[in-house]
N, C-alpha and C positions, 0 to 999 in steps of 0.2 A: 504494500500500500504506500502511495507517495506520504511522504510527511510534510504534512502542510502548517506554514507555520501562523502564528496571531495574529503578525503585521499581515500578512500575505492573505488574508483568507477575508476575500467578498463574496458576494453574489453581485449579480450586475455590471461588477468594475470593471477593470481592465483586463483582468486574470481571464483565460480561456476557459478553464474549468474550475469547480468546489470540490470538496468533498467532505459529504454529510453524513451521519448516522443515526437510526432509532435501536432503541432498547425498547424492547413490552416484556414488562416481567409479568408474566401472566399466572392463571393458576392453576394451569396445566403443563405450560410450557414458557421456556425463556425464550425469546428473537432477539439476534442481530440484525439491520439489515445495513450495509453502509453501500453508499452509492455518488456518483456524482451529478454535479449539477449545472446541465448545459443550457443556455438558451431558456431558461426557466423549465426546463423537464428533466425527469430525474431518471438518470441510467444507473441499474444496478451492477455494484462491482461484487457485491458477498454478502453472501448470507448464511447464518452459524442457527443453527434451533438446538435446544437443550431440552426436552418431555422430564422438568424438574419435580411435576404433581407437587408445586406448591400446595395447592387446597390440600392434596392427601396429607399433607401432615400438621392437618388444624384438627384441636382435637374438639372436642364437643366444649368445651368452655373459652375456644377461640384463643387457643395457645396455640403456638406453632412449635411442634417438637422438635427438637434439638439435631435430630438425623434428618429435619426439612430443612433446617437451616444451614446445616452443610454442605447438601443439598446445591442449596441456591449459594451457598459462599464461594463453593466448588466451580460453579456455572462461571458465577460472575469474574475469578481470576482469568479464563480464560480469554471472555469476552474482553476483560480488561488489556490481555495483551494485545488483541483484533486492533482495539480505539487506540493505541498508545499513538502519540503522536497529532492527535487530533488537537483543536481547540477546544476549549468547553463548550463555546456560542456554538460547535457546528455538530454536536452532540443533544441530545435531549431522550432521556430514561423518562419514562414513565410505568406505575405499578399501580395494579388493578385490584381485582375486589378483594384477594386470602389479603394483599398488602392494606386495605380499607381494613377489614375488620378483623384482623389481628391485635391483641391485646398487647402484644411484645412486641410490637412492629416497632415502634419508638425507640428502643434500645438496638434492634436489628438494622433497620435501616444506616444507621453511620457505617456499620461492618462492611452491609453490601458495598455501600459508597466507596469504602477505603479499599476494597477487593476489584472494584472495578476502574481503580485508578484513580478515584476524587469526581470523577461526576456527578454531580447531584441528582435525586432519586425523586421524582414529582409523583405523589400519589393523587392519582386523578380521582374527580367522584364517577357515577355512575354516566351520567346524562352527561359530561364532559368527554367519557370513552367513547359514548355514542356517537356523538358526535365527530370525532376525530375517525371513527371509525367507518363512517358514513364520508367524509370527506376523503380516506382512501379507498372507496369501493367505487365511487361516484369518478375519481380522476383515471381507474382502471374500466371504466367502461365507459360502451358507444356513447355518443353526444343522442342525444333524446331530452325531448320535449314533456316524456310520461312522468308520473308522476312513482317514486318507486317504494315500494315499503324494503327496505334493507332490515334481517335479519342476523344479528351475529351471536350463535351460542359460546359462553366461553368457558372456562371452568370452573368458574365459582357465580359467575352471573351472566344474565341473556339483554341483549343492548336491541331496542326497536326504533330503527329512523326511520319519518316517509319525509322525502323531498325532492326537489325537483332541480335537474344539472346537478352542479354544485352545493347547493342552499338545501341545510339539511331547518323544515318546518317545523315537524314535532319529532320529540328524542325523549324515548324511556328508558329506565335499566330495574331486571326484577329478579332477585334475589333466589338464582335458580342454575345450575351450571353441571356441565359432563361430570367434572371431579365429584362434585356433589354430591349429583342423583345417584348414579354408582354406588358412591360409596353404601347414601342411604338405603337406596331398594335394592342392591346387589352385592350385599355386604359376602357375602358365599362364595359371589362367581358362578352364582346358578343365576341363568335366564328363564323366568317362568312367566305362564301369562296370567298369573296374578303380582309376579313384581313387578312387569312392564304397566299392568294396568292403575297399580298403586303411585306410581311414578306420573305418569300421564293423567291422573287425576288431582295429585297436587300441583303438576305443573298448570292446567286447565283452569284449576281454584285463583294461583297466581294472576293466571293470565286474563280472567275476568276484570280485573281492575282497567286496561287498556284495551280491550276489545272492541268498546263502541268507536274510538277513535284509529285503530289500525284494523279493523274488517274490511275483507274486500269490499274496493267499492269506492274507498278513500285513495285510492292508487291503481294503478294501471298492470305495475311488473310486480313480484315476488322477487327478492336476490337477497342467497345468502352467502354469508362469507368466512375466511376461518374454517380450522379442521373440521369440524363436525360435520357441517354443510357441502363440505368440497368429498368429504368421505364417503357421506349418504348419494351424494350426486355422484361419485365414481361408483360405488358396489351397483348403484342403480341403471348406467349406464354400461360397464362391463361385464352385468350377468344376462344385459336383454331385457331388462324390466323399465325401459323408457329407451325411444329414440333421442331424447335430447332433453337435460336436466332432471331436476326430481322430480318426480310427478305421486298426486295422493295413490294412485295405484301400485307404484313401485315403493312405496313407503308402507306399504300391506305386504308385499311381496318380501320386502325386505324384515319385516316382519316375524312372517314365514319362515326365514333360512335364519334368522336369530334364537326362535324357540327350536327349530331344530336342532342345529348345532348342543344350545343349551349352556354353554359351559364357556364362559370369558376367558379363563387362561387358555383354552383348546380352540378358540376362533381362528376358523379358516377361511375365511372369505373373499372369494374374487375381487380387488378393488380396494380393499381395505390393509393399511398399512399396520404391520407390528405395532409401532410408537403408539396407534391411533385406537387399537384392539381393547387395551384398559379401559376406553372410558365410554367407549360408543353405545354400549347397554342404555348410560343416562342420558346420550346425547339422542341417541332415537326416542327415546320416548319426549323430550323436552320438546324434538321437531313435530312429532307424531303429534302432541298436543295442540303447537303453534298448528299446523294441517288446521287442525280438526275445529278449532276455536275463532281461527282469524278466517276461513272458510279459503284458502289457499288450493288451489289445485295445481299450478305446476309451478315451480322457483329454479331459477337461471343461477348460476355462481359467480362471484366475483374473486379475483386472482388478489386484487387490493385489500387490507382492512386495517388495522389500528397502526402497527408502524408506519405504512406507508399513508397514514393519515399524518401522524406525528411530522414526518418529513414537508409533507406539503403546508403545515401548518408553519414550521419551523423556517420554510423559505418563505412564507408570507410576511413573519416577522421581520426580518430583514428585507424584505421591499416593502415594509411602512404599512404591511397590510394586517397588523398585530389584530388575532380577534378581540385579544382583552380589550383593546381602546375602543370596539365595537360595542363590547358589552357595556363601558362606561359610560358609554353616551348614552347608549338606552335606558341603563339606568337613573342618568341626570332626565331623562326624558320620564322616567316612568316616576318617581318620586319630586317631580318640579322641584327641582335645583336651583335655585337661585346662581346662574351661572356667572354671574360680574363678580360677585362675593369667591365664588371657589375660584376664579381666576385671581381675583388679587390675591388671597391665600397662597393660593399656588406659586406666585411670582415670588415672594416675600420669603416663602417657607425653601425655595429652590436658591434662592440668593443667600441665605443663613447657610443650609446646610454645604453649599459650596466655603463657603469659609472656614469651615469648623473639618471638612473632608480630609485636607492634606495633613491633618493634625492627626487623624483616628487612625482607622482600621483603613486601610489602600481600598475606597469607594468604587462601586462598579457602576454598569450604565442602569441597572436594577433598581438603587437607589433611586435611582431620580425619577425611575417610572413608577417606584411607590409613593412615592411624595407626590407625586402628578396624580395618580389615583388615588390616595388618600384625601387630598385637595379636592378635588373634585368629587368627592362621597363619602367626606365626615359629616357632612347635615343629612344625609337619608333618615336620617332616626327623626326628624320633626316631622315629615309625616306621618307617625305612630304618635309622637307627643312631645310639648317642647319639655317639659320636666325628664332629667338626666338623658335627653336623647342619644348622647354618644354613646350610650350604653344599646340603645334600640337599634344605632346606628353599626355597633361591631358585630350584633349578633346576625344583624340581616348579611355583614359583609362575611360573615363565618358560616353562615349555612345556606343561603341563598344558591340555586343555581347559575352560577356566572360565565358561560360560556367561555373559554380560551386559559382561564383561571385553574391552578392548578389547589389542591386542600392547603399546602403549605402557603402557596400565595395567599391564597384569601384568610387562611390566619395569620400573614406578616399585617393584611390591607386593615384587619377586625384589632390586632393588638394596635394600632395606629390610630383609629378612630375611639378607642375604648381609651386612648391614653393624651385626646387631643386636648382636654379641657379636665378640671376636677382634681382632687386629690389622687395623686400617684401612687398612694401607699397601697393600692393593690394592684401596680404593676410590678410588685417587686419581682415574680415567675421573670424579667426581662433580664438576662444576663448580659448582655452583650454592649459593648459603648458602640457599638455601631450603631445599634436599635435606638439607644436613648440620644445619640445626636438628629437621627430622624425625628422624633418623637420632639425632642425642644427646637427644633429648627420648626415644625410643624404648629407646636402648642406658642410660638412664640410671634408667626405669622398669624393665627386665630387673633390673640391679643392684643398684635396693635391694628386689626381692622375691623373690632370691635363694631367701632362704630357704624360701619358697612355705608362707608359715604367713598368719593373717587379720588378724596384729600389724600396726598404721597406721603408714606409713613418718614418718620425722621431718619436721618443716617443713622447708620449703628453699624457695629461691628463685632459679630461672636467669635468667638475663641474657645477650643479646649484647654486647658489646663487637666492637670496631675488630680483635684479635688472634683474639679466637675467642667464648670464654663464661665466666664466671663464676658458678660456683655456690655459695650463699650457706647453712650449716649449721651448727648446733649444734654447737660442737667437746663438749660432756659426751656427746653421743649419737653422736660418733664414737668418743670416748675407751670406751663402754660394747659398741662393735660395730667390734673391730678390724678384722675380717675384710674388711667393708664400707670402713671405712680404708684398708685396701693394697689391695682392687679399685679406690679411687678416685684413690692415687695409680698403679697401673699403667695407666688409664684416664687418665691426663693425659698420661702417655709415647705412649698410643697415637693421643690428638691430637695432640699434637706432630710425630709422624711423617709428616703430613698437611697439616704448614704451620701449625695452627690451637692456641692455646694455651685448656686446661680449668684456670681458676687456682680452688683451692678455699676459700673464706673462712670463715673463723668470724664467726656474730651478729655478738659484738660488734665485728670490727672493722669492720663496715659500720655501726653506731650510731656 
């Protein structure tokens, strides 16, 4: 693999070619995919898969056992030599539902990180995988005007988009996956047609929550994507039971040669791969259910799905087409934001935190896009109430579906708006001076535009210091704006509470 280096690595520039990577730590299987990137289309140079059965080693109280974690520690070294050499920017991991509701994931996730050479680990939520997931199914298939229901079973959850090109409309994710079912109704490795039908009626129970809105009728094509679907479309296609794609007949058929067989570790079936034999018991019946529920009669496959979602996302961001800034605006759009107010915030709190950067922790371009979205959606919460709205304001930015937004992002965006205003003494969970120069560069633009008029805040000048920060002002323009005077000294009470001293100087005594 070329080694590309930080200074050298655009998209768009002058360089002939990129080259990018996705990670899906899934929870069935690990993906590589690294490729390059010409002309804005993305040629594959390698692809590494690992069948980790992360989900198999959750146990029923959502530990991850210690021989899964291996597991995947095992996986990730290798992959980690694959990326060596890469940039961070031209990389992007992402970890799906065992990585969501894992109890220990918190402590495991840095391991993987440091195993896979220091790339950060984005645990998406559910409707966020869809999404990306839908975005590389859509760029692997014809150009069509239909409208599509995309389908992807994965191993611990089932992701449902319908959209049209590009543009994924509605995205669900339900609590339902191959590793799963398996485990649950085929805990033996006997196939019977009362485990397949137990299976198929819990997934059916699930799948009633979204059925009025993906039943045929709402879309035009069926396409699924991902092992499962490409699996059921091969046996169904190589034994003679459809000329082309899965069809509800070949999904009876295949049925048929499942209860015959009978027995998962003994599966021999045309079409169907080793790696893929383990978990296909829960993966048929989760499809069988989809058939039967969403009124599906034939589904087409897509070659694309969540990496190569990952990828086309990751080169949007770097040509300016970042989903997050999407989401943000709709956001400012759907909670009327008072948007002159979050602009001058934003200007103010971007100028602080530039001064105080070269002092901290060596600032990334991250920084600034959280301050930029912080800025622009620490007031969400006065639509809920003006009384402690920052508080209404972090929990929508911590659990909301935010498109493009990754779990860890939207809790950096929630610790940001929950720490813009108020007393800090229960941010103390913030370790980091990185976080708390965001945070007083942030709490400090709120406070002198108070008044929310288009008046230009006084010069000033912050500074880290060894204790906390020193802020550098006018004492006649304090002396002229008392108000702002005793928020500044209550505002140094409230650093203090937090270990960190806000000492206030006048001009002259820094001349």
């Amino acid at each position: 693999m070329p080694r590309v280096s930080h200074a050298a690595f655009s998209f768009g520039g002058t360089m002939e070619h990129s080259t990018i990577a996705a990670v899906d730590l899934g929870s069935n299987s690990f993906r590589l995919q690294v490729a390059r990137v010409v002309d804005d289309q993305i040629y594959p140079l390698d692809t590494l898969k690992d069948p980790v059965r992360l989900g198999a080693g959750l146990t029923e109280d959502e530990w991850l056992t210690e021989e899964a974690q291996q597991r995947a520690l095992a996986c990730l070294r290798r992959f980690g030599e694959r990326l060596r050499g890469l940039p961070r920017e031209a990389v992007r991991v992402v970890g799906t539902n065992t990585l969501r509701v894992a109890r220990n994931s918190a402590t495991l996730i840095p391991q993987l990180e440091e195993a896979l050479g220091g790339f950060p680990i984005e645990i998406i939520a559910g409707r966020e995988e869809a999404r990306l997931i839908y975005l590389g199914a859509a760029h692997s298939l014809p150009a069509s005007k239909e409208k599509r229901m995309v389908v992807d079973i994965g191993g611990g959850s089932t992701e449902f988009i319908i959209g049209q090109q590009l543009k994924p409309q509605k995205t669900e994710s339900l609590y339902m996956g191959c590793v799963s079912y398996t485990l649950r109704y085929f805990p033996d490795g006997k196939i019977t047609e009362k485990a397949i039908q137990a299976a198929e009626t819990a997934a059916r129970i699930e799948l009633q929550s979204i059925a009025h809105e993906f039943f045929a009728g709402n879309w035009q094509q069926a396409v699924g994507t991902s092992g499962t679907a490409r699996s059921l479309q091969d046996i169904c296609e190589l034994n003679d039971f459809s000329t082309g794609g899965l069809t509800f007949e070949g999904m009876e058929k295949i049925r048929e040669l499942l209860l015959k067989q009978g027995n998962i570790p003994h599966l021999k079936i045309n079409g169907l791969r080793p790696d893929r034999a383990p978990v296909i018991a829960g993966g048929f019946a989760i499809m069988s259910a989809i058939f039967s529920e969403l009124g599906i009669r034939n589904m087409t496959s897509a070659s694309g799905a969540l990496r190569e979602g990952v990828m086309w996302d990751l080169i949007g961001r770097h040509h300016h087409r970042d989903m997050r800034d999407v989401t943000v605006a709709q956001f400012k759009r759907r909670y009327h934001i008072d948007s002159a107010q979050a602009e001058r915030v934003e200007q103010l709190a971007q100028q602080l935190f530039a001064q105080i950067k070269p002092q901290t922790i060596p600032a990334s371009e991250f920084d600034a896009q959280l301050i930029s979205w912080a800025a622009a959606l620490h007031e969400i919460g006065l639509s809920v109430s003006h009384t402690g709205y920052h508080k209404h304001s972090a929990y929508i930015l911590q659990y909301a579906d935010m498109p493009g937004f990754s779990k860890p992002e939207q809790l950096h965006l929630s610790r940001l708006a929950a720490a813009h205003r108020g007393n800090l003494a229960k941010q103390l969970e913030i370790g980091s001076r990185q976080e708390w120069s965001r945070i007083i560069a942030l709490r400090l633009a709120v406070l002198f535009n108070r008044s929310r008029s288009k008046s230009e805040p006084p010069a000033m000048q912050l500074q880290a210091s060894e204790q906390g920060f020193v802020l550098t002002i006018c004492p006649q323009w304090l002396e002229a704006h008392p108000l702002t005077a005793t928020a500044l000294k209550q505002e140094a009470s409230f650093w203090h509470s937090v270990g960190l001293a806000l000492e206030v100087r006048d001009e002259t005594a820094r001349s």
